[in-house]
C-alpha positions in Angstrom: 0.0 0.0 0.0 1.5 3.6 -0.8 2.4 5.7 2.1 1.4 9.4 2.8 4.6 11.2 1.9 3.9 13.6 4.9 2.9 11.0 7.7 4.6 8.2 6.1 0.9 5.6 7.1 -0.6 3.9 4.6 -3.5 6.0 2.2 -6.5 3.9 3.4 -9.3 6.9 2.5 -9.9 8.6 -1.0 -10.9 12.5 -0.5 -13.6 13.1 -3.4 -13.5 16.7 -3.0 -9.9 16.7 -3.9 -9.7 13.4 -6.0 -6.7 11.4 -4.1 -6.2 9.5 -1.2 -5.3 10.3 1.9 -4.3 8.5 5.0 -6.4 8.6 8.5 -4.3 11.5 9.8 -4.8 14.0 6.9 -8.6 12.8 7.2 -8.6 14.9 10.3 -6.4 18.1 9.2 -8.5 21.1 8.5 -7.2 20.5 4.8 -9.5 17.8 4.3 -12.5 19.0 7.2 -16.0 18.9 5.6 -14.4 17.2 2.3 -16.6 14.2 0.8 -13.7 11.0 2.1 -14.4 7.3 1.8 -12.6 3.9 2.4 -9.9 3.9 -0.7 -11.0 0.3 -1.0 -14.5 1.2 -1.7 -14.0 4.1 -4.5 -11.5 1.4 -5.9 -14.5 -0.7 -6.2 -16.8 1.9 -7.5 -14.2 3.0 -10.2 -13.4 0.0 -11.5 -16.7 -0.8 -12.6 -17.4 2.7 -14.0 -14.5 2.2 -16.2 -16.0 -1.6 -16.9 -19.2 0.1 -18.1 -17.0 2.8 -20.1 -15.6 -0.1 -21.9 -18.1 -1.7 -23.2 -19.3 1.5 -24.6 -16.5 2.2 -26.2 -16.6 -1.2 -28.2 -19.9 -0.2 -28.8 -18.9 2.7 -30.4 -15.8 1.1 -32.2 -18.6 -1.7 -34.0 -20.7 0.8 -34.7 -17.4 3.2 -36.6 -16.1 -0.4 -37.8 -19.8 -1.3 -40.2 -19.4 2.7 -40.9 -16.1 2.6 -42.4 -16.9 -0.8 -44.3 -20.8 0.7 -45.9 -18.3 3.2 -47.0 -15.9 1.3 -48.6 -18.9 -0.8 -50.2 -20.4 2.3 -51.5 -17.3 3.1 -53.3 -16.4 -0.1 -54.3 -20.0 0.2 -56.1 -19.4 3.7 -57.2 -16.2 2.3 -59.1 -18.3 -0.4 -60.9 -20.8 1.5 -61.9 -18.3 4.3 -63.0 -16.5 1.4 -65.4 -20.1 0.3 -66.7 -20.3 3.9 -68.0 -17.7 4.5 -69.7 
């Protein structure tokens, strides 16, 4: 587990308000008073499956570009052939 570099304990919370993590003793400081802190473990949690979800919708989004890119390469594979029928 990483160590706070000022109180050299391990960074068990994650401040929201700030976005990092913190260790028990900062926790208390007046730096982090009234700031939104949970267990690390539990954000670690929570992130891990927004990025799982952010994943899928990026495949998503790479099928759907994917069948884009090849209805435009059949389109111009047809615009060739009926260009050659033409002349």
């Amino acid at each position: 587990m990483p160590l706070c570099p000022i109180h050299m304990t391990g960074l068990e919370f994650f401040c929201r308000t700030d976005n990092l993590c913190v260790c028990s003793v900062c926790v208390g400081t007046a730096e982090h008073r009234g700031h939104s802190v949970v267990p690390a473990q539990r954000e670690w949690q929570i992130k891990k499956s927004q990025l799982g979800i952010h994943e899928v919708e990026l495949k998503e989004l790479i099928y759907e570009r994917e069948r884009k890119v090849e209805e435009i390469r059949s389109s111009v594979q047809k615009m060739k052939v009926s260009s050659q029928i033409i002349y």
